[in-house]
DSSP file (Angstrom, degrees, kcal/mol; ACC not computed):
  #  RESIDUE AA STRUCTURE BP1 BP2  ACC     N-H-->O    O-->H-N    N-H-->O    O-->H-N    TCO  KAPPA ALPHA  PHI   PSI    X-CA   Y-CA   Z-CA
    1    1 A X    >         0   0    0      0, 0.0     3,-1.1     0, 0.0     0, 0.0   0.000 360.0 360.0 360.0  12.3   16.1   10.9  -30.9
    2    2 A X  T 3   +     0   0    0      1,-0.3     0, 0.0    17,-0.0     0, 0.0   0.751 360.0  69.7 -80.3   1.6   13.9   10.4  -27.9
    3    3 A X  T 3  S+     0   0    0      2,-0.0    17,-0.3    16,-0.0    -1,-0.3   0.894  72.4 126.9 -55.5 -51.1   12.7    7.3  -29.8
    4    4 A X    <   +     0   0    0     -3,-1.1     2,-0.3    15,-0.1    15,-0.2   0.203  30.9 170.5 -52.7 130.6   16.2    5.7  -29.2
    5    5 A X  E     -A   18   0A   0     13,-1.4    13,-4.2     2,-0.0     2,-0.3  -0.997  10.4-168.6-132.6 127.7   16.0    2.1  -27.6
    6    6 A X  E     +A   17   0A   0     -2,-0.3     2,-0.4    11,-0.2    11,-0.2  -0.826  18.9 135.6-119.1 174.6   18.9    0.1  -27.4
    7    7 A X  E     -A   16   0A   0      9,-2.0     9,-2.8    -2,-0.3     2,-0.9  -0.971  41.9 -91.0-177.6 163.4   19.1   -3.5  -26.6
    8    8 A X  E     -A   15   0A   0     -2,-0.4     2,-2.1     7,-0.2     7,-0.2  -0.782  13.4-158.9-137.1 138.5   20.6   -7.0  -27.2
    9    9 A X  E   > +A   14   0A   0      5,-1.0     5,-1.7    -2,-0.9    -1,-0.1  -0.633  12.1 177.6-107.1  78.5   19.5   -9.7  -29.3
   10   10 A X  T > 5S+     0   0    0     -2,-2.1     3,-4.6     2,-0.2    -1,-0.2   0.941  77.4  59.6 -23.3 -85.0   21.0  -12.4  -28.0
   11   11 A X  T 3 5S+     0   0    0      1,-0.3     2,-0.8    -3,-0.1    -1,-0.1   0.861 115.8  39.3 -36.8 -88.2   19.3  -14.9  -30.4
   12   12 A X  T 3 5S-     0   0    0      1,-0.1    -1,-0.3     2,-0.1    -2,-0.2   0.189 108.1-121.3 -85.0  30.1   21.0  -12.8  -33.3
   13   13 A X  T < 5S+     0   0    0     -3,-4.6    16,-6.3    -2,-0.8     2,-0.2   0.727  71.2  94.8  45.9  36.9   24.3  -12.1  -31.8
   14   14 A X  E   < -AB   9  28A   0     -5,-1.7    -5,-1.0    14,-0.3    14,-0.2  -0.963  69.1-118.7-157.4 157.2   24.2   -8.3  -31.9
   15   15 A X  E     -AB   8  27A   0     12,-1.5    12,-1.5    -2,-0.2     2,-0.3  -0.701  35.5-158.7-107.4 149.2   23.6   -5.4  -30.2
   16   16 A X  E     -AB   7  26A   0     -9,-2.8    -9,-2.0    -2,-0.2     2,-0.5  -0.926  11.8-160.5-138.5 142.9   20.9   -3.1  -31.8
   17   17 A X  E     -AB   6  25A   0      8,-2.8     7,-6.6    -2,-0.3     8,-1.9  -0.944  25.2-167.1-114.9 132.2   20.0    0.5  -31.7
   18   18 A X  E     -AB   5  23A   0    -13,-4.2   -13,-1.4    -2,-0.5     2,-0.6  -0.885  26.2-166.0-165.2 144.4   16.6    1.6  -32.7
   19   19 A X  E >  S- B   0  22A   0      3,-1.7     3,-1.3    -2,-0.5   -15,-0.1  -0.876  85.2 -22.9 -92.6 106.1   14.2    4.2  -33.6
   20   20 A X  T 3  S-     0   0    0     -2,-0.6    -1,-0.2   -17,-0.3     3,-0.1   0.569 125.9 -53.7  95.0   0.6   10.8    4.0  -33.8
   21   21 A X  T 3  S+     0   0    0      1,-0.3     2,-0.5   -16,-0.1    -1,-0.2   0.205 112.7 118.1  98.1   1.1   11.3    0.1  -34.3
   22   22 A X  E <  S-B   19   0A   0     -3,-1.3    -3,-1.7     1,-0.0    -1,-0.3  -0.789  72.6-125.4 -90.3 131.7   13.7    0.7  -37.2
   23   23 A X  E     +B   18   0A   0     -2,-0.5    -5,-0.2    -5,-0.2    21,-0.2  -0.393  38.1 169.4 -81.5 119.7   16.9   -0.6  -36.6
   24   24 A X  E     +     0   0A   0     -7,-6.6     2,-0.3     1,-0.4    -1,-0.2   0.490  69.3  13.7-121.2  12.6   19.3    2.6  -37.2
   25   25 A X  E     -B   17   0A   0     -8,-1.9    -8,-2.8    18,-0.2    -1,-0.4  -0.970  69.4-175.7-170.5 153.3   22.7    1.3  -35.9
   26   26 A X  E     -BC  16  42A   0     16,-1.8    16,-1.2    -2,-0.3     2,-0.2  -0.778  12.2-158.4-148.7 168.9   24.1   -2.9  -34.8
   27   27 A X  E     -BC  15  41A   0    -12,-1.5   -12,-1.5    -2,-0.3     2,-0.3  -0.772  14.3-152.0-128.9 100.2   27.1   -4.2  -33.4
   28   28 A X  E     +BC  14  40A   0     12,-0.6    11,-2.8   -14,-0.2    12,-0.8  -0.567  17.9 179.7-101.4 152.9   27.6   -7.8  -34.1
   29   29 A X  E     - C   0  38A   0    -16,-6.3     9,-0.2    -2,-0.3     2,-0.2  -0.931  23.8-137.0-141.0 158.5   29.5   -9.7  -31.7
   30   30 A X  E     - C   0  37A   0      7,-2.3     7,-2.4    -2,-0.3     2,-0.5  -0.720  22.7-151.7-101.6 138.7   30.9  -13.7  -31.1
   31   31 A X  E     + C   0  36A   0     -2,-0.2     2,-0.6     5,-0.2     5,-0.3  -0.986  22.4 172.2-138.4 133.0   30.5  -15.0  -27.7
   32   32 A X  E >  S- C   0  35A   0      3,-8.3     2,-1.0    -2,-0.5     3,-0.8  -0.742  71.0 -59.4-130.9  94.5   33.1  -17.8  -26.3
   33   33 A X  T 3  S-     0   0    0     -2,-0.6     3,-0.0     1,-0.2    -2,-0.0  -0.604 121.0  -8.3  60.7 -75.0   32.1  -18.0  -22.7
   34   34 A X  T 3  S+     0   0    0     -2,-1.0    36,-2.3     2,-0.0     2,-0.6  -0.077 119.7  90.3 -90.4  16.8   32.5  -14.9  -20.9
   35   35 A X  E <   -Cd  32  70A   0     -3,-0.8    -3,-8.3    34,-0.2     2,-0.3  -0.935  55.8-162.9-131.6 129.1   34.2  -13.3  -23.7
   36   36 A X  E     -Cd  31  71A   0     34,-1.9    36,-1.4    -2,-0.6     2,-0.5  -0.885   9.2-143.2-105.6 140.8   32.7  -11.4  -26.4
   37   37 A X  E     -Cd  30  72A   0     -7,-2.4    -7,-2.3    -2,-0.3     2,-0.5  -0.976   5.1-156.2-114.8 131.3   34.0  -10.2  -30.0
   38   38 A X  E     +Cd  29  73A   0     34,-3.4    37,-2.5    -2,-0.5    36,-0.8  -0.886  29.2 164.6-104.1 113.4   33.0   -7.3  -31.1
   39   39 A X  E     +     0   0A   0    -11,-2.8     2,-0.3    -2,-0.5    37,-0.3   0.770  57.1  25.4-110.5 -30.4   33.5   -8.3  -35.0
   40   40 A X  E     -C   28   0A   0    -12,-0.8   -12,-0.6    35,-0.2     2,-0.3  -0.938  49.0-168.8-167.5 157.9   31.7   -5.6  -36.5
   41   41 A X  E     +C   27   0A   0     -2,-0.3     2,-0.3   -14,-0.3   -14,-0.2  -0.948  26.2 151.3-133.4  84.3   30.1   -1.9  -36.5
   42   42 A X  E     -C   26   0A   0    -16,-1.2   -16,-1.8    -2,-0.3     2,-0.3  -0.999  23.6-174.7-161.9 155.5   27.8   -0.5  -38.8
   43   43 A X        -     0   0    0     -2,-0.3   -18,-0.2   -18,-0.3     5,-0.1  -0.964  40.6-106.2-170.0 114.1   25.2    1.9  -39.2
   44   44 A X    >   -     0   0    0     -2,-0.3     3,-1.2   -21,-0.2     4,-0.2  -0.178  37.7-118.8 -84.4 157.3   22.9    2.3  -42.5
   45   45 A X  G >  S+     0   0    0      1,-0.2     3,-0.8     2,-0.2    -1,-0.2   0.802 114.6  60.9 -40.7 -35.9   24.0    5.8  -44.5
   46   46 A X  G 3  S+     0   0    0      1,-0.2    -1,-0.2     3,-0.0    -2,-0.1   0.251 105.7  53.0 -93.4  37.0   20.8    7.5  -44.2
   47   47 A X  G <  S+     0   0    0     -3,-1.2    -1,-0.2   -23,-0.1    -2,-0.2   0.252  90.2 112.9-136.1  -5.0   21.5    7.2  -40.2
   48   48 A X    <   +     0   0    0     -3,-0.8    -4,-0.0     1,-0.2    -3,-0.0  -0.329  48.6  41.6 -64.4 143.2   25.0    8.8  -40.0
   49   49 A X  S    S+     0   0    0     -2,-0.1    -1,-0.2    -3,-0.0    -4,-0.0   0.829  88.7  89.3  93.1  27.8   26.5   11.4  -38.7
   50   50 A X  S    S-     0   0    0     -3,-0.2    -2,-0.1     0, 0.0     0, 0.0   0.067  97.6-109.2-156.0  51.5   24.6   11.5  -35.4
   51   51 A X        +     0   0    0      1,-0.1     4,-0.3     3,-0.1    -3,-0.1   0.810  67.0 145.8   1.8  89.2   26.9    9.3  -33.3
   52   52 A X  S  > S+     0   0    0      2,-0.2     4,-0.7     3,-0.1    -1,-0.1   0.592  72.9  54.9-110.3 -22.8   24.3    6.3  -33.2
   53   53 A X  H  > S+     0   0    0      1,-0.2     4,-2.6     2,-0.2     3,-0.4   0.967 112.9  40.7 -73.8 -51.5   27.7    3.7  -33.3
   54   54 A X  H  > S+     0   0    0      1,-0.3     4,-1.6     2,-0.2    -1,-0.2   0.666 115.1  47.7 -99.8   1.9   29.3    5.3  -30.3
   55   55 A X  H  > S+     0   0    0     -4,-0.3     4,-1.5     2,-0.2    -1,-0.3   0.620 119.3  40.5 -94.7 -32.8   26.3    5.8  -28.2
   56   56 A X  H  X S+     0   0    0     -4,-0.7     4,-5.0    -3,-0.4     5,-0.2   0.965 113.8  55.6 -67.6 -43.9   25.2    2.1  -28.9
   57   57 A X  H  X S+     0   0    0     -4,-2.6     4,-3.3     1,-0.3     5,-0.4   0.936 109.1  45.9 -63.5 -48.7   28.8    1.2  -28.5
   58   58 A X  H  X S+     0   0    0     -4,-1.6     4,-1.8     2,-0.2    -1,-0.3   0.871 112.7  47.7 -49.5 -37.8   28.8    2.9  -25.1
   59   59 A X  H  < S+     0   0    0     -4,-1.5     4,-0.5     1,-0.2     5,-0.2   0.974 111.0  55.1 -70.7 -50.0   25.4    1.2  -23.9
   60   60 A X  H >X S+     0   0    0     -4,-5.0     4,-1.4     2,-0.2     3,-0.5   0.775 109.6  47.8 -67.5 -19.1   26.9   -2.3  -25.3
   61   61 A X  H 3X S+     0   0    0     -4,-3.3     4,-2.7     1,-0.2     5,-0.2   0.935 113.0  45.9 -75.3 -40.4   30.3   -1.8  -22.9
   62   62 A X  H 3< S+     0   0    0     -4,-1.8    -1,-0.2    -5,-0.4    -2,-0.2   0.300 108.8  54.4 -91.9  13.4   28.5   -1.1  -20.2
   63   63 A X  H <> S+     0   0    0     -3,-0.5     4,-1.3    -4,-0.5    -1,-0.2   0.444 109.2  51.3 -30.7 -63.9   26.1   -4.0  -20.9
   64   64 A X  H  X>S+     0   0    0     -4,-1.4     5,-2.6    -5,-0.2     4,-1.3   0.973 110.8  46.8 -63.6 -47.4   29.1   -6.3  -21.0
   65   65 A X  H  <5S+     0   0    0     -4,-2.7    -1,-0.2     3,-0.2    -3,-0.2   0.756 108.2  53.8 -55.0 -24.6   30.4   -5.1  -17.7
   66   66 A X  H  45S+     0   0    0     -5,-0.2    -1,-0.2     1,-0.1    -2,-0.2   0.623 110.4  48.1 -78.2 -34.7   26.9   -5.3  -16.0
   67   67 A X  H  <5S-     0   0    0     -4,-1.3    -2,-0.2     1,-0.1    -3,-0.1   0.796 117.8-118.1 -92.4  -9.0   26.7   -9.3  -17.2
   68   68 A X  T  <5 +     0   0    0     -4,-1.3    -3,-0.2    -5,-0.2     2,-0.1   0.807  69.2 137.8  95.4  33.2   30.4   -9.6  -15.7
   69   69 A X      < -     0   0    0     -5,-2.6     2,-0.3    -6,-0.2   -34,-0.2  -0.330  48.9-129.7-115.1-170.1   31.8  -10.5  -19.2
   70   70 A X  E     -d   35   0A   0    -36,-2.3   -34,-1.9    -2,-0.1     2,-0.3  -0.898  19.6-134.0-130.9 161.8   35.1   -9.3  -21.0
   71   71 A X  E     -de  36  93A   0     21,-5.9    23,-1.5    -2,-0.3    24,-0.5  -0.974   8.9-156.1-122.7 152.2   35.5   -7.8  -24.8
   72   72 A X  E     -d   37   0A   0    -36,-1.4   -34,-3.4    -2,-0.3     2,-2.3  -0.988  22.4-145.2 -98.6 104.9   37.9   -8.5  -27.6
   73   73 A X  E     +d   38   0A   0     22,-1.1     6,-0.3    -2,-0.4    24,-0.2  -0.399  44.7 144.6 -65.5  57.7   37.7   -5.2  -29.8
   74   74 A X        +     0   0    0     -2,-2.3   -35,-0.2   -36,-0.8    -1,-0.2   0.976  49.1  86.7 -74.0 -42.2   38.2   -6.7  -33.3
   75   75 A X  S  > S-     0   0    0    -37,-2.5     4,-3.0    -3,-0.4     5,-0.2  -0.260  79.1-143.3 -36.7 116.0   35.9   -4.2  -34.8
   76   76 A X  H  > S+     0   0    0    -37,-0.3     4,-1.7     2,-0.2    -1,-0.2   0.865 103.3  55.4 -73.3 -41.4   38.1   -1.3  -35.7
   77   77 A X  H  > S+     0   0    0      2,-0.2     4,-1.8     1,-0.1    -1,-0.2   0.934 113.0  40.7   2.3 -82.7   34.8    0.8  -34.5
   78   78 A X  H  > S+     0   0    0      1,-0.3     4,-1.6     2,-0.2    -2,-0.2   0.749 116.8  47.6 -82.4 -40.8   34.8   -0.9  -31.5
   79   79 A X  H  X S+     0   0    0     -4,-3.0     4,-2.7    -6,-0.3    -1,-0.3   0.841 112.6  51.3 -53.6 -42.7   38.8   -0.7  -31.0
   80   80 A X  H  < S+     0   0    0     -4,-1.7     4,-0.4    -5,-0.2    -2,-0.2   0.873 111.4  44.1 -26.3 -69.4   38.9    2.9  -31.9
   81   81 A X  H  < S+     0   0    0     -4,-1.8    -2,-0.2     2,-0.2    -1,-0.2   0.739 112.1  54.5 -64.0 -37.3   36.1    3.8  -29.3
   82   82 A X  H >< S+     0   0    0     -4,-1.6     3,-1.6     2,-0.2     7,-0.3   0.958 112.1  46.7 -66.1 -74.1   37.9    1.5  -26.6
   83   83 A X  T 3< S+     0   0    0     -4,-2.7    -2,-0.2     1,-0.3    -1,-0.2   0.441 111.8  44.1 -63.3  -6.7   41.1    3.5  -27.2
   84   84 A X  T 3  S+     0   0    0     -4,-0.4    -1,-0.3    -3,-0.1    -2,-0.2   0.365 119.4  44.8-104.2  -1.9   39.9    7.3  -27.1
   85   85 A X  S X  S+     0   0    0     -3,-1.6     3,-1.0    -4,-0.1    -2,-0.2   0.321  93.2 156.1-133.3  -8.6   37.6    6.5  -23.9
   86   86 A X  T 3   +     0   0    0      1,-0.3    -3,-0.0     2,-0.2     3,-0.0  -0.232  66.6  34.9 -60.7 152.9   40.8    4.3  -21.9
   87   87 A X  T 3> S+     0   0    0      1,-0.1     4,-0.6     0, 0.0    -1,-0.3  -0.948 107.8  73.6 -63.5  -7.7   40.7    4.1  -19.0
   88   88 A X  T X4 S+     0   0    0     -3,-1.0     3,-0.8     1,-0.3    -2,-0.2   0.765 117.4  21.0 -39.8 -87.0   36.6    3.9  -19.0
   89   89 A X  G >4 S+     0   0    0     -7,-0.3     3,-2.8     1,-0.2    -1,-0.3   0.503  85.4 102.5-123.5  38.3   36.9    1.0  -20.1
   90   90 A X  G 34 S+     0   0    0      1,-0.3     3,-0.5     2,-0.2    -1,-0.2   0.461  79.4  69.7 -19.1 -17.3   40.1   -1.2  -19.6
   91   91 A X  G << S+     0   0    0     -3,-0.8    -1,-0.3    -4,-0.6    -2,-0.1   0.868 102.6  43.1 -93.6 -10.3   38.9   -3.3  -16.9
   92   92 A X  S <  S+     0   0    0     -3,-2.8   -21,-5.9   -22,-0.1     2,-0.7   0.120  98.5  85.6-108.9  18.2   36.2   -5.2  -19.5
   93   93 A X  B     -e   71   0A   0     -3,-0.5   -21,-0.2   -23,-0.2     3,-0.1  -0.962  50.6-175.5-117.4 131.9   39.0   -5.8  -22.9
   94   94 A X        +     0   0    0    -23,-1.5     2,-0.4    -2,-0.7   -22,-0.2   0.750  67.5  15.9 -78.6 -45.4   40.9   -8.7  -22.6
   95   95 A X        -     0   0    0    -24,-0.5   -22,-1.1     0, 0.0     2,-0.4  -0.992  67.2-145.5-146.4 150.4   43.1   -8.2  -25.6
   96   96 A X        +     0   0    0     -2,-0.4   -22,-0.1    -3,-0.1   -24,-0.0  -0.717  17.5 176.5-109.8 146.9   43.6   -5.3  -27.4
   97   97 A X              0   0    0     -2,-0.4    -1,-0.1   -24,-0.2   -21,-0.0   0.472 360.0 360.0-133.1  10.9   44.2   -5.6  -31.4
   98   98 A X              0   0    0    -19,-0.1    -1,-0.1   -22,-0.0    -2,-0.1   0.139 360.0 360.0-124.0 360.0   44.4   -1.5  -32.5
């Protein structure tokens, strides 16, 4: 896993984890002014089961908190992760929906 690069692609409105230049794990997200929606979570099968969602997920809150922006957890991922890690990071969700 020292391959792992994460990063966000603006232009396609997700955050991407990747090995080796292969994309092994995304977060796609909505952006309405300083708020982002985290809509969606996903990570291909033959890439599971080596927490590549919650380690992206972590790099993408703390991405949003660095650009000064706020999150809406719709992603049940993303809501999940939010709620097992509170208080970490409470100060960047604006509404909570799990």
């Amino acid at each position: 896993m020292a391959n792992l690069e994460f990063r966000n692609n603006e232009a396609g409105f997700r955050y991407e984890a990747l090995e080796g230049g292969e994309l092994v794990s995304q977060i796609d997200y909505t952006v309405d002014g300083d708020v982002m929606t985290f809509t969606h979570t996903g990570t291909p099968p033959q890439h599971r089961g080596r927490q590549l969602a919650d380690k992206l997920t972590r790099w993408a809150l703390d991405d949003v908190r660095a650009r000064g922006r706020k999150i809406v957890p719709l992603c049940p991922f993303t809501a999940s992760f939010v709620s097992q890690h509170s208080p970490d990071y409470d100060d960047i969700v604006v509404q909570r929906l799990h």
